[in-house]
N, C-alpha and C positions, 0 to 999 in steps of 0.2 A: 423561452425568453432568456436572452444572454444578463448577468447582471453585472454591473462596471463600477468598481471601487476605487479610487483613488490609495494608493499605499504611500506611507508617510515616510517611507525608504528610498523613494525615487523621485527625479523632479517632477516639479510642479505640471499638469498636464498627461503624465504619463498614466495611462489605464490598463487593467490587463482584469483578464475573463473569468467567472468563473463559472463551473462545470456544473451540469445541474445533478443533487444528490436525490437519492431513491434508498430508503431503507432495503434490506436483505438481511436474512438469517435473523431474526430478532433485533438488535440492538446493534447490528454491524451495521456500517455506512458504506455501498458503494458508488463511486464517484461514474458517470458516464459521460461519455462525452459527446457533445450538441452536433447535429448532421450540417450545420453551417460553419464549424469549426478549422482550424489550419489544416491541410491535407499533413504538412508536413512537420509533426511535433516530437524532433529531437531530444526535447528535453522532459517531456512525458510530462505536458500540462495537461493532458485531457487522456482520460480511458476509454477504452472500449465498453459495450452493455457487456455483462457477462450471463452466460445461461445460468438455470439455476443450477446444474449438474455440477459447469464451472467453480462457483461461488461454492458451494458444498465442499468441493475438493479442497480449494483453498484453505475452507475452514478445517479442515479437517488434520491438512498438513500443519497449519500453526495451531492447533490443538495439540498434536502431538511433540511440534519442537517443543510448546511447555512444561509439558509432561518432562521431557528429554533434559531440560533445563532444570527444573525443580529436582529430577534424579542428581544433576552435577549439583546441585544448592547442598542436597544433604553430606553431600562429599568435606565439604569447607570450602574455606579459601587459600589460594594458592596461585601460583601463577599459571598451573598447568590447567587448571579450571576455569582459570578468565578465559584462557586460551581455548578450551574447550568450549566454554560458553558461546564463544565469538563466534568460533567457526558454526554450531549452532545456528545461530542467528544469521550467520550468512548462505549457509544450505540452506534455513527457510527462504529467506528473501530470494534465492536465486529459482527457487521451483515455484514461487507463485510467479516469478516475471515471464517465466516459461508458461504457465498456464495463461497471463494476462495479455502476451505481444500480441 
């Protein structure tokens, strides 16, 4: 069942979809996306199911950028460590979108 909210950011009228959730891994939320859904969603409003092996990997890789981050945390701060943080942050996000397309 698709569910349809009205959002208070667009005009009057306007509805948009959302995905139906399924816990995994304990307390994580993965979002899947409905078999009657856009074929074509550019802008990644709907996901895919993921296996569990998937989902694991996932976890596993933002487990360890935290790790990786909390090692730059004891470092201080600095500019060279936001900078490091950052990139962090975005090596994780680009290996889960590799695990998720």
């Amino acid at each position: 069942m698709l569910l349809h909210r009205q959002c208070h950011d667009v005009p009057l009228g306007f509805f948009f979809t959302l995905p139906d959730i399924k816990p995994s891994l304990g307390s994580k939320w993965v979002f899947t996306m409905k078999s009657n859904a856009a074929t074509s969603d550019r802008v990644g409003m709907y996901y895919r199911s993921l296996s569990e092996a998937e989902n694991q990997t996932i976890y596993r890789i933002k487990e360890q950028g935290q790790e990786f981050l909390e090692l730059i945390d004891e470092l201080g701060e600095s500019d060279e460590t936001r900078r490091a943080k950052a990139r962090i942050e975005e090596a994780v996000m680009w290996a889960v979108k590799h695990i998720t397309r």
